[in-house]
HTML snippet that shows the backbone in 3Dmol.js (N, CA, C, O; Angstrom):
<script src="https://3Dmol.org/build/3Dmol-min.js"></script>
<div id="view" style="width:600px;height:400px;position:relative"></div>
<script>
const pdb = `
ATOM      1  N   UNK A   1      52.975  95.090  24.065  1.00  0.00           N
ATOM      2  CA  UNK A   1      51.666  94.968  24.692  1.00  0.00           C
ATOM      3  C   UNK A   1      50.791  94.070  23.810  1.00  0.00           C
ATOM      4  O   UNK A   1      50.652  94.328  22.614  1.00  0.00           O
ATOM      5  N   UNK A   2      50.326  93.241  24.268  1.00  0.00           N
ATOM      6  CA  UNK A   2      49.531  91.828  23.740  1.00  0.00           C
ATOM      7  C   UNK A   2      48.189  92.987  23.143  1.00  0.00           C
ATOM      8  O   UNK A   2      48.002  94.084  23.669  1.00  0.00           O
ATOM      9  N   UNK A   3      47.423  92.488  22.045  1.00  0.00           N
ATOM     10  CA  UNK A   3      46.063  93.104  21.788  1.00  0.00           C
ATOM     11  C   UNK A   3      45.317  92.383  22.446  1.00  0.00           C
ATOM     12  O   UNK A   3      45.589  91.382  23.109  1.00  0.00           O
ATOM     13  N   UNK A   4      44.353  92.891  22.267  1.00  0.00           N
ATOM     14  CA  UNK A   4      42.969  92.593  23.324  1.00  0.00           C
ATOM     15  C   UNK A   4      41.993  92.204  21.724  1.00  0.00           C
ATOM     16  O   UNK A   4      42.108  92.641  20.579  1.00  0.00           O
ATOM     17  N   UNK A   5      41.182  91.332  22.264  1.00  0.00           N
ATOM     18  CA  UNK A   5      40.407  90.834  20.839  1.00  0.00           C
ATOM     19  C   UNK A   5      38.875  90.488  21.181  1.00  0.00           C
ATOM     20  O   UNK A   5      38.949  89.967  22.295  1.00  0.00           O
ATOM     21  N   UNK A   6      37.582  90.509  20.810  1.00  0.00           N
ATOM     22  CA  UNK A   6      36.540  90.026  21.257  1.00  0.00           C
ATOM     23  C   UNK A   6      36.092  89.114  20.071  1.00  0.00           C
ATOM     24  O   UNK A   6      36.650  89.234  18.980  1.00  0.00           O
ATOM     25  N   UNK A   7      35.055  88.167  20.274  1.00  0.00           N
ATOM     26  CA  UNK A   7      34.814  87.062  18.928  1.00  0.00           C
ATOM     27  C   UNK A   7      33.406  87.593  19.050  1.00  0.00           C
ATOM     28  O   UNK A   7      32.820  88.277  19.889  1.00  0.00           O
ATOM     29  N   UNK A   8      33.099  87.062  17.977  1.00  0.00           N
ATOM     30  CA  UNK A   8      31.557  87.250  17.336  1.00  0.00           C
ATOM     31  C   UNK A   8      31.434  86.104  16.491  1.00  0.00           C
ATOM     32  O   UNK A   8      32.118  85.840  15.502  1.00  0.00           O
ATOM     33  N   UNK A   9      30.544  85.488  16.955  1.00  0.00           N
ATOM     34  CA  UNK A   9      30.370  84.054  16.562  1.00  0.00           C
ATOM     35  C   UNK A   9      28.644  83.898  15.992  1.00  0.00           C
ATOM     36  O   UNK A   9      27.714  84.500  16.529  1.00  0.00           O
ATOM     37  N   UNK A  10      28.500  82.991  14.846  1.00  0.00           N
ATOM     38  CA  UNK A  10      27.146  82.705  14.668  1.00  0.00           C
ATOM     39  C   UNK A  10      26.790  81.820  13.800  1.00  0.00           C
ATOM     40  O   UNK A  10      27.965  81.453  13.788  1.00  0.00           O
ATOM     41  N   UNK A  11      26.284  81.110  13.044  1.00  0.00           N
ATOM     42  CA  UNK A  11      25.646  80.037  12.476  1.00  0.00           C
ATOM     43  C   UNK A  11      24.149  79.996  12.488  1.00  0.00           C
ATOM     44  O   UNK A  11      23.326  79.854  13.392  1.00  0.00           O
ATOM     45  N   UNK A  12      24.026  80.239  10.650  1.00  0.00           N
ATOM     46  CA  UNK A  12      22.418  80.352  10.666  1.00  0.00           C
ATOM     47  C   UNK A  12      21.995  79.185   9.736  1.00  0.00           C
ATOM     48  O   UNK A  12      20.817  79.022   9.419  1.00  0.00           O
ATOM     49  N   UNK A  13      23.088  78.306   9.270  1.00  0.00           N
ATOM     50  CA  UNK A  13      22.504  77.025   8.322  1.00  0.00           C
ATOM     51  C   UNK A  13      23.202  76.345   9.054  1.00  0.00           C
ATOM     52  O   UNK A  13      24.080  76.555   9.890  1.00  0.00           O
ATOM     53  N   UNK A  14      22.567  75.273   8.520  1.00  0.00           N
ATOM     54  CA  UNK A  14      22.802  73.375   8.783  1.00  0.00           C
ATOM     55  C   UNK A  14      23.320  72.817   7.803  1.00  0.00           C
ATOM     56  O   UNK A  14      22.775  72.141   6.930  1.00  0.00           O
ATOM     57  N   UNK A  15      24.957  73.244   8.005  1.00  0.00           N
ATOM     58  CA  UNK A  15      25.686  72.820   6.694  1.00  0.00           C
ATOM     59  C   UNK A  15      27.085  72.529   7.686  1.00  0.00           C
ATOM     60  O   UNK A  15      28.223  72.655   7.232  1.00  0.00           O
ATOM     61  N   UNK A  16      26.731  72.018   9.464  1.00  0.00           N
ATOM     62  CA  UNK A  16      27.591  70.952  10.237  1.00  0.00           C
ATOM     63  C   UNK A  16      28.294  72.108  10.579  1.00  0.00           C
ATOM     64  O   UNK A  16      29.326  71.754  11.148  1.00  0.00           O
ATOM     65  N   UNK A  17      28.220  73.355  10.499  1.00  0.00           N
ATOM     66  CA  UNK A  17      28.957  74.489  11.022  1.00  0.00           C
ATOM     67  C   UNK A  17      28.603  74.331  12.785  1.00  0.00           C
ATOM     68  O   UNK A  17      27.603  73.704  13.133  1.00  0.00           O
ATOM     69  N   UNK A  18      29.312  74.815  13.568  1.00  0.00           N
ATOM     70  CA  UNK A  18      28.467  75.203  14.734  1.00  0.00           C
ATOM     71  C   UNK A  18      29.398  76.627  15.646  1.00  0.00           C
ATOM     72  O   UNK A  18      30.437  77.132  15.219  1.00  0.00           O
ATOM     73  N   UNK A  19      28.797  76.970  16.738  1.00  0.00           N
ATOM     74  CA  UNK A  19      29.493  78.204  17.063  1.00  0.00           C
ATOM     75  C   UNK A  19      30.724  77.645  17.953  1.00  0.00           C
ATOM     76  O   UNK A  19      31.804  78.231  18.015  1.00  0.00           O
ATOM     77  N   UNK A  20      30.485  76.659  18.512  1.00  0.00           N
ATOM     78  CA  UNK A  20      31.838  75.996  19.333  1.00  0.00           C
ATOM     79  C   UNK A  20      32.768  75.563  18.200  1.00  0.00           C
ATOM     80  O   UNK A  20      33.909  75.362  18.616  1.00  0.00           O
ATOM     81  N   UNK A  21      32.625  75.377  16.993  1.00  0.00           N
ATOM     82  CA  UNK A  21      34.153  74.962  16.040  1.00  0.00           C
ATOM     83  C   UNK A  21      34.463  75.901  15.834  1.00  0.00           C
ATOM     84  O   UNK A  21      35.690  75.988  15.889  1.00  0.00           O
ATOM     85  N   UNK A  22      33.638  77.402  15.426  1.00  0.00           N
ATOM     86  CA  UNK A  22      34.148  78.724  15.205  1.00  0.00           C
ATOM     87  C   UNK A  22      35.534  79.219  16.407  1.00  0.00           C
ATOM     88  O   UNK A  22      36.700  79.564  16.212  1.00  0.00           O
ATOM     89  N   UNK A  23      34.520  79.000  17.938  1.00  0.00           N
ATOM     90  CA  UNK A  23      35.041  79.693  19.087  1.00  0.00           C
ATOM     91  C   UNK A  23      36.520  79.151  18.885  1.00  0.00           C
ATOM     92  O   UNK A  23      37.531  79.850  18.968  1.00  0.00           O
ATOM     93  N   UNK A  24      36.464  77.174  18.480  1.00  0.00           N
ATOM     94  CA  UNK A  24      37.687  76.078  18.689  1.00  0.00           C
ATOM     95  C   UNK A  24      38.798  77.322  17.973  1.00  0.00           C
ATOM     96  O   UNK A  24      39.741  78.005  18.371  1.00  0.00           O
ATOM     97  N   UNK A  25      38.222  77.174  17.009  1.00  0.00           N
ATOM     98  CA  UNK A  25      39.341  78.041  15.692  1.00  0.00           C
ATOM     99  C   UNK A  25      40.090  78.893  16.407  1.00  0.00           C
ATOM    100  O   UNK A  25      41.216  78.722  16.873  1.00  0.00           O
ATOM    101  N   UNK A  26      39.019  80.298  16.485  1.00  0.00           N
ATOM    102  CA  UNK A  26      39.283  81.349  17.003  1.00  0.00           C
ATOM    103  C   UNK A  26      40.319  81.337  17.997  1.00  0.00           C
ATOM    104  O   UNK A  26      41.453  81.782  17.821  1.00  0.00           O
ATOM    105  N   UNK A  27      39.860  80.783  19.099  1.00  0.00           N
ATOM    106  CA  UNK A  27      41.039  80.703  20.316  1.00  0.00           C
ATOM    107  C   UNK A  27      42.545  80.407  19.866  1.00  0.00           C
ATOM    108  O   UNK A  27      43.610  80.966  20.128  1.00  0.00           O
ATOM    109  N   UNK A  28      42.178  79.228  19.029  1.00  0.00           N
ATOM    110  CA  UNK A  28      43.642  78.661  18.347  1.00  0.00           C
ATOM    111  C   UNK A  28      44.651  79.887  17.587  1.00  0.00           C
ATOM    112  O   UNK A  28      45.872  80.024  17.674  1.00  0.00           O
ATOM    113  N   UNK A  29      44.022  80.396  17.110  1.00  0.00           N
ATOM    114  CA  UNK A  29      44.211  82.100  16.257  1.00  0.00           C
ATOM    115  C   UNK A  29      44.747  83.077  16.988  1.00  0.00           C
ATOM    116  O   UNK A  29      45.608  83.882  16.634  1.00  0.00           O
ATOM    117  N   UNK A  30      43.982  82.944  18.460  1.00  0.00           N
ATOM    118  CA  UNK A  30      44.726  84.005  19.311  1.00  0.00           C
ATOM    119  C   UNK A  30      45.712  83.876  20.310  1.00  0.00           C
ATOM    120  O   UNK A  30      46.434  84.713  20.852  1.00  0.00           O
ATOM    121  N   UNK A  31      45.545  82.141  20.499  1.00  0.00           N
ATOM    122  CA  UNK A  31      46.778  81.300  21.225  1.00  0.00           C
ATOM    123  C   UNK A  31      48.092  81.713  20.783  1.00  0.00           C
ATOM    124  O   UNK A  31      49.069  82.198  21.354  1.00  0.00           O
ATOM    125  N   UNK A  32      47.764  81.303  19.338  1.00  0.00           N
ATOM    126  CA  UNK A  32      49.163  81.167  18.516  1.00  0.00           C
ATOM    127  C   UNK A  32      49.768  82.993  18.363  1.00  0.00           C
ATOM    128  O   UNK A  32      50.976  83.188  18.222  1.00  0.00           O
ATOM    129  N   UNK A  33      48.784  84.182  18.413  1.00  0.00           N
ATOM    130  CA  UNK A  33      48.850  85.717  18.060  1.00  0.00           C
ATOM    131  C   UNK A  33      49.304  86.045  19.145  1.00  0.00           C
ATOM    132  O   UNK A  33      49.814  87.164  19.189  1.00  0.00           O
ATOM    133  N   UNK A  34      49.291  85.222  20.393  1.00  0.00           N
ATOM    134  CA  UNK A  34      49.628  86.553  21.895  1.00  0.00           C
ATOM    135  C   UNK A  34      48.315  87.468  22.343  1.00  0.00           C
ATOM    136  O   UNK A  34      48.349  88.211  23.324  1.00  0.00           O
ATOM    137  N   UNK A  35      47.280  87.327  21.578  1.00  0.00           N
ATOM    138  CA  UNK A  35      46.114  88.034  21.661  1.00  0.00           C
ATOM    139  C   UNK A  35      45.578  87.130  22.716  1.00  0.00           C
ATOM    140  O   UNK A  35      45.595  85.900  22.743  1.00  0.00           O
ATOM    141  N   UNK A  36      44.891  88.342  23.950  1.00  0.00           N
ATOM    142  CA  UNK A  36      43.931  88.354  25.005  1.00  0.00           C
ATOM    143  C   UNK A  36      42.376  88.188  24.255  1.00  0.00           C
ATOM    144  O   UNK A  36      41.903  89.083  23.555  1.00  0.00           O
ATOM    145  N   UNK A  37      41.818  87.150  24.473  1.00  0.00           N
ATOM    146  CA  UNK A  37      40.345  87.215  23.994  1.00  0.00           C
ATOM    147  C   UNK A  37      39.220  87.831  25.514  1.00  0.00           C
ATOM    148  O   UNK A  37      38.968  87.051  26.432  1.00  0.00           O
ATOM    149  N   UNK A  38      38.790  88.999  25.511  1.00  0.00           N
ATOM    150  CA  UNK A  38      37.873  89.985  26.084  1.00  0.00           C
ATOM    151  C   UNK A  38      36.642  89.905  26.579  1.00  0.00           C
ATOM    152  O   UNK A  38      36.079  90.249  27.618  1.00  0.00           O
ATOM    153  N   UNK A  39      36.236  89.137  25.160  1.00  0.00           N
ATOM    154  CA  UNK A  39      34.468  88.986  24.709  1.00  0.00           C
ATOM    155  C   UNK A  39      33.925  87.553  23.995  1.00  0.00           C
ATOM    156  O   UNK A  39      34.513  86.860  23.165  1.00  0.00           O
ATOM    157  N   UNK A  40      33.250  87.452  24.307  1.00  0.00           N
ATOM    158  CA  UNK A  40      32.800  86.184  23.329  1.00  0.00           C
ATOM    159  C   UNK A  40      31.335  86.649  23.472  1.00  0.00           C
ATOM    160  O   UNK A  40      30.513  86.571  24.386  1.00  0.00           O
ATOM    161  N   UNK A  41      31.318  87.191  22.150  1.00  0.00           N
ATOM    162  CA  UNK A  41      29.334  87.148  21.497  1.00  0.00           C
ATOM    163  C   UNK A  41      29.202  86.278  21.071  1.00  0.00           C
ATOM    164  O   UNK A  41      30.204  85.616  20.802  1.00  0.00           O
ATOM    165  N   UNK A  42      27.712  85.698  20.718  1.00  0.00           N
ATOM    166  CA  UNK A  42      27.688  84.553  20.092  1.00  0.00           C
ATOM    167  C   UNK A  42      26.295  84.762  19.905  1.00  0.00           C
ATOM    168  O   UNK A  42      25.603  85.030  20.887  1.00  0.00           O
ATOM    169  N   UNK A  43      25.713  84.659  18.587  1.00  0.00           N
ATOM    170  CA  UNK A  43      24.156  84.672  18.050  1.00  0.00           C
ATOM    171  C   UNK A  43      24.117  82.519  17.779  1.00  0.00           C
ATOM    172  O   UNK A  43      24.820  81.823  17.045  1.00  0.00           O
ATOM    173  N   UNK A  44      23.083  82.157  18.662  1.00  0.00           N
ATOM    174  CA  UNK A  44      22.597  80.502  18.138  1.00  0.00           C
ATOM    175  C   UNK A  44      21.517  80.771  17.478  1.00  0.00           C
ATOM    176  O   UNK A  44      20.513  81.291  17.966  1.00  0.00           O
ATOM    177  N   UNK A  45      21.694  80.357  16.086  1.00  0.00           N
ATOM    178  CA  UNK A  45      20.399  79.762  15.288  1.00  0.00           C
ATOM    179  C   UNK A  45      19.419  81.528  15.473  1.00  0.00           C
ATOM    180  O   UNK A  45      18.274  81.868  15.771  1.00  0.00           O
ATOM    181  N   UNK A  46      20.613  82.164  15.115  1.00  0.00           N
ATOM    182  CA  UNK A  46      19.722  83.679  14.247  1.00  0.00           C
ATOM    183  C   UNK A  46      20.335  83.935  12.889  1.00  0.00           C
ATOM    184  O   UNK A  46      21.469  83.998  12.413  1.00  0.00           O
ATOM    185  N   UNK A  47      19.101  84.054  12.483  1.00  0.00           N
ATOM    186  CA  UNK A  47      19.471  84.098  10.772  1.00  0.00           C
ATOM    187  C   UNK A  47      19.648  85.785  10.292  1.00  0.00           C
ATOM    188  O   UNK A  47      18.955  86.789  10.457  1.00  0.00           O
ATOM    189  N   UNK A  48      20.883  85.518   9.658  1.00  0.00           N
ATOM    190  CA  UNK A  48      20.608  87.376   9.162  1.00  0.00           C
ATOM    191  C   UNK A  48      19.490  87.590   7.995  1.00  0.00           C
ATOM    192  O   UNK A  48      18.910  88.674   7.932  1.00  0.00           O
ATOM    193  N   UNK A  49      19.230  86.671   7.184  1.00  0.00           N
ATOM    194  CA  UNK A  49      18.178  86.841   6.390  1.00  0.00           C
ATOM    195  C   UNK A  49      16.833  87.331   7.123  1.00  0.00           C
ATOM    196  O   UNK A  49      16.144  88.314   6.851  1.00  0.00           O
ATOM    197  N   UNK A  50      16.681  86.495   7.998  1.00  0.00           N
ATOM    198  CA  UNK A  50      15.609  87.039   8.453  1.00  0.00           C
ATOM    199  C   UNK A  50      15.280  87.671   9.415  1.00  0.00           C
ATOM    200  O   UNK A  50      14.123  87.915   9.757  1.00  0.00           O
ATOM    201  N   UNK A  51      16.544  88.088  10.096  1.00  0.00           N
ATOM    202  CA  UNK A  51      16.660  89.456  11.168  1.00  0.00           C
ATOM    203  C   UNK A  51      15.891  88.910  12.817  1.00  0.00           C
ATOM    204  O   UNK A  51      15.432  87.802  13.092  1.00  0.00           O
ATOM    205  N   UNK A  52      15.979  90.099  13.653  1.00  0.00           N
ATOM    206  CA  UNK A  52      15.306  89.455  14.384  1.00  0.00           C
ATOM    207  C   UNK A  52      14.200  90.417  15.100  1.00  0.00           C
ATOM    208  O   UNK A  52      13.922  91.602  14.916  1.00  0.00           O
ATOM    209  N   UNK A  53      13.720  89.506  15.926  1.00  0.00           N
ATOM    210  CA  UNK A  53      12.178  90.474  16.458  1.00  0.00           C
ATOM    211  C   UNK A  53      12.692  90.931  17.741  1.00  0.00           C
ATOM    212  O   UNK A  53      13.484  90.384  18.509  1.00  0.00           O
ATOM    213  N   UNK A  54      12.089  92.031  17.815  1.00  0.00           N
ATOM    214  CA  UNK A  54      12.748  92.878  19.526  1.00  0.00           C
ATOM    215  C   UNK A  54      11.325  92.921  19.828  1.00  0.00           C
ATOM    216  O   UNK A  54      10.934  93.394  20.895  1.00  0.00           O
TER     217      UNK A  54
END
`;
const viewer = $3Dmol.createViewer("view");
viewer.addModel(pdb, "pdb");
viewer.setStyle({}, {cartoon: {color: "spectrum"}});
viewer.zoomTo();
viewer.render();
</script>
């Protein structure tokens, strides 16, 4: 039975990271594993330093 997997994706500096090269990766990771991807979270441009406002 294949696992089931969800991503959690995020980028809070400007150091050419972004959440679509993460996702690129990721998929590639679960292509190659037999792993079902479920979920895709994704925080744009929230910083954990500075949390966020509800």
């Amino acid at each position: 039975m294949p696992k089931r997997v969800a991503f959690y994706v995020r980028v809070s500096t400007s150091d050419g990271q972004t959440t679509e090269n993460q996702l690129r990766q990721l998929h590639e990771v679960a292509d190659r594993s037999g792993w079902i991807v479920t979920a895709v979270f994704r925080d744009d441009g929230i910083s954990g330093a500075k949390g966020r406002s509800l």
